[in-house]
TORMIDREN-614795 format. One record per residue: residue in three letters; x, y, z of N, C-alpha, C in turn. Coordinates in steps of 0.1 Angstrom, whole numbers, plus 5000, padded with zeros to 4 digits. Example, Ala and Ser with C-alpha at 12.3 -4.5 7.8 and 13.67 -1.06 7.14 Angstrom:
ALA513249435078512349555078513249675078
SER512849785071513749895071512950005079
END
This chain:
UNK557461792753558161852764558062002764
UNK557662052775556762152776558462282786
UNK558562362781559662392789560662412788
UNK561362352779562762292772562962402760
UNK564062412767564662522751565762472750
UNK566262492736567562412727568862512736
UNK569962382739571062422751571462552736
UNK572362572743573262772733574662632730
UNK575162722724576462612721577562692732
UNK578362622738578962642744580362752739
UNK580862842740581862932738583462832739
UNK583862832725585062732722586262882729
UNK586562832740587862922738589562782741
UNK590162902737591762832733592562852747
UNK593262762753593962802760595362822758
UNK596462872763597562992760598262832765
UNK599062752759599762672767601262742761
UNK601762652769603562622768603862632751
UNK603262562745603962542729603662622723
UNK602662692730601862842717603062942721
UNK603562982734604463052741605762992733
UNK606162902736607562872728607662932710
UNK606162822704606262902691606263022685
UNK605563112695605963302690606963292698
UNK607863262706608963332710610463272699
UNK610163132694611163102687610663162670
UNK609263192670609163262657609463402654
UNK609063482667609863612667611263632667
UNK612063572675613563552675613663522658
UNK613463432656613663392638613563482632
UNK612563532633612363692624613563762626
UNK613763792637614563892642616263862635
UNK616563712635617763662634617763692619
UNK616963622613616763662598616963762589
UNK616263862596616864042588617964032594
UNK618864012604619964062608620864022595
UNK620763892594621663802585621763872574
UNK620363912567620363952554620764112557
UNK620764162565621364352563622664302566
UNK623264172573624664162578625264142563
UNK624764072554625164022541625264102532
UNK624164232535624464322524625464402527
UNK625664482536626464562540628064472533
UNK628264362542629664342539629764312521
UNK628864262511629064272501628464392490
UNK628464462496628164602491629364672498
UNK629964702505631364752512632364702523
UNK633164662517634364602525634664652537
UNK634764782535635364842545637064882547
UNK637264862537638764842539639464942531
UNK639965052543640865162533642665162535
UNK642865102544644265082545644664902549
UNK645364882546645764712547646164692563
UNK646564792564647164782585647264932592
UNK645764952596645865072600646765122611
UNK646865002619648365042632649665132619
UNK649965072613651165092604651065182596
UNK649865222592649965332584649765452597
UNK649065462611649265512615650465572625
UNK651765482621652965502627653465642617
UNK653365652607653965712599653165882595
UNK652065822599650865982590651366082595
UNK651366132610652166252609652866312599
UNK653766292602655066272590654566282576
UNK654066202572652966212555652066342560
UNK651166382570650666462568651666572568
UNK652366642572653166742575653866742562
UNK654666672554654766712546653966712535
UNK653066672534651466702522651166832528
UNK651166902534650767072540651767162537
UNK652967122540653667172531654067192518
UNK653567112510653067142496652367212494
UNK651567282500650667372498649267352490
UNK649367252485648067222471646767252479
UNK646167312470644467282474643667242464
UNK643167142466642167072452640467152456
UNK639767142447638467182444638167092433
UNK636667052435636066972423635267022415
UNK634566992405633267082397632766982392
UNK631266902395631166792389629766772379
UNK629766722368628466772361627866622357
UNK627166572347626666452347627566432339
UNK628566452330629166392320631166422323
UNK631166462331632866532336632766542349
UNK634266542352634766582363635766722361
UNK635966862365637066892363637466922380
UNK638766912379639766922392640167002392
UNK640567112399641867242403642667222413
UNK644067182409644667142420645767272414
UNK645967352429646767482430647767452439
UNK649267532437650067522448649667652460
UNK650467672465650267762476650367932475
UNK650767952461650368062453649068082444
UNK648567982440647567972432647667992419
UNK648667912417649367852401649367712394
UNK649067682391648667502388649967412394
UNK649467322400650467222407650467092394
UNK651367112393652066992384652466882391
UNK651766762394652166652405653466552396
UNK653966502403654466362392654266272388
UNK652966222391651766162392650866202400
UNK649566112393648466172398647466062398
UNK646566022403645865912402644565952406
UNK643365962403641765982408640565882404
UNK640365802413639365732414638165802424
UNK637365772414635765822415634865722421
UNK634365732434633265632442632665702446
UNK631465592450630565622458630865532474
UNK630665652482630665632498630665492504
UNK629365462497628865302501628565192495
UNK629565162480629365082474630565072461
UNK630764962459631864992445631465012432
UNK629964942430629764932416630065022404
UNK629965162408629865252406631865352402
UNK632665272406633865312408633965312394
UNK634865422392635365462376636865542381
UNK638165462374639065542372638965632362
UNK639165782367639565882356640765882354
UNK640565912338641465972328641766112329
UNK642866142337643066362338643866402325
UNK642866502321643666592309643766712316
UNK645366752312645166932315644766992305
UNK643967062311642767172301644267312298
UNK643367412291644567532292644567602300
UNK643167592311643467722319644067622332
UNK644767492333645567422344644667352348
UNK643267352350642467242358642767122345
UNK642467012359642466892354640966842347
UNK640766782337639366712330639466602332
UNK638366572334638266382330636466382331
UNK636466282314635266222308634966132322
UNK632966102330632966032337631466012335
UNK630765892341629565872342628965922355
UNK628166022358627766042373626266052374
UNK625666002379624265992384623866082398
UNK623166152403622766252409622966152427
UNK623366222435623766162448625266182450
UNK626066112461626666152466627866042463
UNK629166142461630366062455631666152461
UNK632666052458633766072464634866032453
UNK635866172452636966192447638266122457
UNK638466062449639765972459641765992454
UNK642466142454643266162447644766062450
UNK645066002447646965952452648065992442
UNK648966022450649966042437651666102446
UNK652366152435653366172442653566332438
UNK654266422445654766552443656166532435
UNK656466612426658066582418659266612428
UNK658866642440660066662451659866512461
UNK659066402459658266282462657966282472
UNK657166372477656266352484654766292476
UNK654366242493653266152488651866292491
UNK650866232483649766332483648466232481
UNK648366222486646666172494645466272497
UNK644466292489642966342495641466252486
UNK641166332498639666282494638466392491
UNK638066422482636866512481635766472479
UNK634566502490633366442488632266532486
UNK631466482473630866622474629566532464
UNK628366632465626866612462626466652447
UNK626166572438625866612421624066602427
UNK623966692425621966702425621766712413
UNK620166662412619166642400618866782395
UNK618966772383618766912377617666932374
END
């Protein structure tokens, strides 16, 4: 046969139906639902979220708590190194404030593992010490306690330990 050349193979193409469309759309959504789940999970078990039990109720009152915590006059400052915490808490002369309690818990912003109640010693020159484990990043001093005239005293100091 004089003439004749071998046919070419014909070009396989795919056509786009309905189920190929459904499957990336329900496999992208999945993806999508997926990471949500898992950053939804971490967040809530890495931080609660929870700093007062009924913020309406504690918010009936703060005024009041704030105004008289200002009139105490105190100013705290922290100093924080990899092995200690020391505190300065001053009255409104700049004489050491003697609380009647005093309570400081040590966190980090976004997570608990990391929480350590300190132990406060008064040093001699009036700041408070306390032995603590701290790793470079960002943490928060969490003070509660009462004034000897009972007022309540609440703060928070948040502050940066960088790598040395």
């Amino acid at each position: 046969m004089t003439g004749m050349t071998d046919p070419q193979p014909a070009e396989v193409t795919r056509k786009l139906t309905g189920w190929h469309v459904a499957t990336m759309f329900i496999g992208g959504f999945g993806i999508i639902i997926g990471v949500n789940l898992f950053m939804a999970t971490q967040a809530v078990s890495t931080f609660p979220g929870l700093e007062v039990s009924s913020s309406y109720a504690d918010s009936q009152t703060f005024d009041d708590r704030r105004n008289a915590q200002v009139a105490l006059g105190w100013e705290a400052t922290v100093e924080a190194e990899v092995d200690r915490i020391v505190l300065t808490l001053v009255d409104a002369e700049g004489r050491p404030a003697y609380p009647a309690e005093l309570t400081a818990l040590l966190t980090r912003p976004t997570t608990r593992a990391d929480d350590q109640l300190l132990e406060l010693i008064r040093g001699s020159n009036g700041a408070l010490v306390a032995p603590a484990e701290l790793a470079p990043g960002r943490w928060r001093l969490r003070l509660t306690g009462t004034a000897r005239d009972g007022t309540d005293y609440r703060h928070n100091i948040t502050f940066t330990l960088s790598e040395h």
